[in-house]
C-alpha positions as CSV (number, residue, x, y, z in Angstrom):
1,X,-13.3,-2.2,-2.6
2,X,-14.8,-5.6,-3.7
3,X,-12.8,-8.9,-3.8
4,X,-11.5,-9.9,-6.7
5,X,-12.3,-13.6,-8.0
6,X,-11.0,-16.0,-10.9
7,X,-13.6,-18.4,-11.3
8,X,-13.1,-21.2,-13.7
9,X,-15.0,-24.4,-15.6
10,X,-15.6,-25.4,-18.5
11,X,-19.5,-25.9,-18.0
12,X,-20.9,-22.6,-18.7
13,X,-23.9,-23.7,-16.5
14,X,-21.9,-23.6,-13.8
15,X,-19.5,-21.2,-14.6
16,X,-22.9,-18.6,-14.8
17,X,-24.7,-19.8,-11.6
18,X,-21.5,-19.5,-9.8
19,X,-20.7,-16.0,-10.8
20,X,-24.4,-15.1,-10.3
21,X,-24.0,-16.1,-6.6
22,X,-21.3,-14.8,-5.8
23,X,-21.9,-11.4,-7.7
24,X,-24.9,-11.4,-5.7
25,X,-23.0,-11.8,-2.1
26,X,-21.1,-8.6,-3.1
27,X,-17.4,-9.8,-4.7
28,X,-16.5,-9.2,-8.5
29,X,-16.3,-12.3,-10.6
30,X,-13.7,-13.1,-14.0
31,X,-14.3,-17.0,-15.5
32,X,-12.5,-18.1,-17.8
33,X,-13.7,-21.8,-19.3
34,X,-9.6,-23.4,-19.4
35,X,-6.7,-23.1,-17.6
36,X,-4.8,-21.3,-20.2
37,X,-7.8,-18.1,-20.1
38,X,-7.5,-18.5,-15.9
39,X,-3.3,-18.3,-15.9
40,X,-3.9,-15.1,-18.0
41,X,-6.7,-13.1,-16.0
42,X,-4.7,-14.0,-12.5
43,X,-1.5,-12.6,-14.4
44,X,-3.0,-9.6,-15.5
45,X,-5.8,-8.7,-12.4
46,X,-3.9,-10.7,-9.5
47,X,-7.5,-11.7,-8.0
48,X,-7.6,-11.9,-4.4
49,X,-8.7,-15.8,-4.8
50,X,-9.1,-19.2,-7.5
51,X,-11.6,-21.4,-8.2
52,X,-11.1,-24.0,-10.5
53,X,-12.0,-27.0,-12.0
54,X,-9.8,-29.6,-12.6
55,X,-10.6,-31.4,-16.3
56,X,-10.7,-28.9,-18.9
57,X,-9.3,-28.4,-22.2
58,X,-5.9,-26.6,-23.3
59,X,-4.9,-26.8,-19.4
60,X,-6.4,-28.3,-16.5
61,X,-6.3,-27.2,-13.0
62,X,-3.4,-29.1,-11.3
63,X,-1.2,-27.2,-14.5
64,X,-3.0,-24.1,-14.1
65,X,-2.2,-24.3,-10.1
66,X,0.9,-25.8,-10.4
67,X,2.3,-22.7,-12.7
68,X,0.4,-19.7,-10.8
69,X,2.6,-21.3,-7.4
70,X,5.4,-20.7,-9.4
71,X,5.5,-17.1,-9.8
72,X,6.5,-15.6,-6.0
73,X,3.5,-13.1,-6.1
74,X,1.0,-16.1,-6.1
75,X,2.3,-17.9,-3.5
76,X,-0.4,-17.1,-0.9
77,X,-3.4,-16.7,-3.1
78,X,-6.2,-19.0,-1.8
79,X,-7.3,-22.1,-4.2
80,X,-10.3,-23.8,-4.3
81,X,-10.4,-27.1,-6.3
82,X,-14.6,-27.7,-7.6
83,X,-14.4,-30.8,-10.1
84,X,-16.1,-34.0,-9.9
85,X,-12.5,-36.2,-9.2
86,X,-13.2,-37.0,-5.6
87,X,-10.4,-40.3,-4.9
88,X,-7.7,-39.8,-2.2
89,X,-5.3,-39.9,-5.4
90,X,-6.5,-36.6,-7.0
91,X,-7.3,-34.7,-3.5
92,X,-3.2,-35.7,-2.2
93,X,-2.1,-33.9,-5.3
94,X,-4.2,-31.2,-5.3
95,X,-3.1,-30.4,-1.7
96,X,0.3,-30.9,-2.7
97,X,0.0,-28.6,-5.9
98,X,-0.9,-26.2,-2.7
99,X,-4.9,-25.6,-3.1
100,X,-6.9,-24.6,0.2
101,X,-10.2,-26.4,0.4
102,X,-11.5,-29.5,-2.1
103,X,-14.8,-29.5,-3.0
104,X,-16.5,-32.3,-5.1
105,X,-19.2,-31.8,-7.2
106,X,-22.3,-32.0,-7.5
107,X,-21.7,-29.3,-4.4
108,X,-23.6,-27.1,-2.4
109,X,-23.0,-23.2,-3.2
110,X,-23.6,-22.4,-0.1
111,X,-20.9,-24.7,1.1
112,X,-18.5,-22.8,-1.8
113,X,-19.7,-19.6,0.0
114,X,-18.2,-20.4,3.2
115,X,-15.5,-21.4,1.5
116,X,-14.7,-18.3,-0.2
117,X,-15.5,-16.3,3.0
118,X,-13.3,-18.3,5.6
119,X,-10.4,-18.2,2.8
120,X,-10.9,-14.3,2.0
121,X,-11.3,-13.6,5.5
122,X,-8.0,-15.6,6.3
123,X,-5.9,-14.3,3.7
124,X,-6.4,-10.4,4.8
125,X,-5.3,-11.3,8.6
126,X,-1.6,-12.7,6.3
127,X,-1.3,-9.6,3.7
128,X,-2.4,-7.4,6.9
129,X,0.7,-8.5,8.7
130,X,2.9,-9.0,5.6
131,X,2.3,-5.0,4.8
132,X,3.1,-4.0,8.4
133,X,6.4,-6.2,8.3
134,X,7.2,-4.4,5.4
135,X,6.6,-1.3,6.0
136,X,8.3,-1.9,9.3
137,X,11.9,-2.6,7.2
138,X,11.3,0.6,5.3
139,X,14.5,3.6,6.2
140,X,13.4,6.5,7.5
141,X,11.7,8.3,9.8
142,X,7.8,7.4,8.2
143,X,4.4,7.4,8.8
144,X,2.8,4.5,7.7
145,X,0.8,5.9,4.5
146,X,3.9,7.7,3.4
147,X,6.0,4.4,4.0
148,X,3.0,2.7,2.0
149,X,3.2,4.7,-0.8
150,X,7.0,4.0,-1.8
151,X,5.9,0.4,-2.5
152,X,6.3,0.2,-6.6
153,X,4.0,-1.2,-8.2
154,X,3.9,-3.4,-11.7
155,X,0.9,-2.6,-13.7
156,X,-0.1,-3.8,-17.2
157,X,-0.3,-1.8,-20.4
158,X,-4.0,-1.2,-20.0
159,X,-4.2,-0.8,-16.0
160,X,-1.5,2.2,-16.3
161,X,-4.2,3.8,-19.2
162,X,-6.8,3.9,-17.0
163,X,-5.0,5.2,-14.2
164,X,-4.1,8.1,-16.8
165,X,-7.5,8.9,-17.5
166,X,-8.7,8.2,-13.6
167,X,-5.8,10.5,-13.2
168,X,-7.8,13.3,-15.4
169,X,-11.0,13.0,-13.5
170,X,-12.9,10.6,-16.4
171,X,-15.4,8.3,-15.0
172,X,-15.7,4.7,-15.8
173,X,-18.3,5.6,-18.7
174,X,-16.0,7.8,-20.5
175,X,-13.2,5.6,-19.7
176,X,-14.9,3.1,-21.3
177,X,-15.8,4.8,-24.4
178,X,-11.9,6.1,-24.7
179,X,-10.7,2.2,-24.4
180,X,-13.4,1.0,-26.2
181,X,-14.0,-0.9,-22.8
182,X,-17.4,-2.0,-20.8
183,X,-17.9,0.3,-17.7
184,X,-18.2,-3.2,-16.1
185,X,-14.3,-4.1,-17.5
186,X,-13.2,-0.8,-16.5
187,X,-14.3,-1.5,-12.9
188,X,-12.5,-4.6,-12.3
189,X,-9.2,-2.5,-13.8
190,X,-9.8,0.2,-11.3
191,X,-10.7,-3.1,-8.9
192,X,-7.2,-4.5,-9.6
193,X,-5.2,-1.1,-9.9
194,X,-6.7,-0.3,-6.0
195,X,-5.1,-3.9,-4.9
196,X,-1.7,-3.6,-6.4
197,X,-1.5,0.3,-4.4
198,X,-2.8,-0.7,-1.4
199,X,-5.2,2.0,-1.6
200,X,-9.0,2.0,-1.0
201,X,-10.7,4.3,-2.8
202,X,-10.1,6.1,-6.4
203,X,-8.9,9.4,-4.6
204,X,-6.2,7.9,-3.0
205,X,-5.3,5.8,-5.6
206,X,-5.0,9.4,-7.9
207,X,-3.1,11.1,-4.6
208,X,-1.0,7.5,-5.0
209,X,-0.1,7.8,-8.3
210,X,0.6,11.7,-8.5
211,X,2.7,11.7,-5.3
212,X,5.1,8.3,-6.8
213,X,5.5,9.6,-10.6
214,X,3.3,6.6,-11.7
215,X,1.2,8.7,-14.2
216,X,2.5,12.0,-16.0
């Protein structure tokens, strides 16, 4: 499945040529142009990874950082910090609000890129070894999808209605025109509902949800 990232600024220049790249090198891109727009899409999708800028209206990115480290289920998600601040002042902070990787602007996307990769690349080795603790702990005499698939899962009004219709075979068209949703939006629901089960495709997330009561 593709990566999952919040990307947020208020420039809309930059908040397009940044999604454009890195929908182009294959992840799937929400931006949101505030902090307040960013705390909600990481609440609702849990991305796999934040970009943000710092100075922006309603709430800027050492709040937005400061309250997604709050909640227990952030605490590893990687932060990258893109804003034109550059003094030792600003970076200490933002490394003490607990981003990854500081880059100042004006900034090479390429640079961003690596970035992204390294941090994405980095985080799957941790939630690789988390899962196998956890499944680990589990009673029982378990394989390890069956041991997997007792993990309960919180999902959001509209993530649980498309898994009901997912459930009933629709595609992401007809999904859509139920919810009165973009295939495109419907995608990064099915994106998000694939992280939160630990599953990797749309069959197992059905099999998933059928065999743990999750749909009826």
């Amino acid at each position: 499945m593709s990566l999952l990232i919040v990307f947020v600024d208020d420039d809309p220049g930059i908040r397009l040529s940044v999604s454009d790249y890195l929908e182009m090198s294959g992840y799937m891109v929400m931006t949101a142009k505030n902090g307040q727009e960013a705390l909600d899409l990481v609440e609702a999708y849990q991305p796999h990874l934040l970009v943000t800028d710092i100075v922006m209206p309603k709430m800027d990115g050492y709040e937005l950082v400061r309250r997604v480290r709050q909640r227990p289920e952030f605490r590893l998600l990687p932060v990258i910090f893109l804003t034109a601040r550059t003094n030792t002042e600003e970076r200490i902070r933002a490394y003490g609000l607990g981003c990854d990787f500081y880059l100042a602007k004006p900034f090479d996307i390429k640079e961003l890129g690596a970035m992204i990769r390294n941090l994405l690349d980095r985080s799957r080795v941790i939630q690789d070894s988390l899962l196998r603790e956890q499944v680990s702990t589990l009673p029982g005499e378990q394989d390890e999808n069956t041991a997997i698939s007792t993990i309960t899962c919180k999902l959001t009004k509209r993530e649980q209605q498309v898994l009901e219709l997912l459930t009933h075979g629709q595609k992401n068209g007809e999904i859509g025109l139920h919810l009165h949703l973009s295939p495109r939006t419907v995608e990064k629901y099915v994106t998000s509902l694939l992280r939160k089960t630990c599953t990797n495709n749309r069959v197992e997330l059905v099999r998933f949800a059928m065999e743990n009561r999750m749909v009826e």
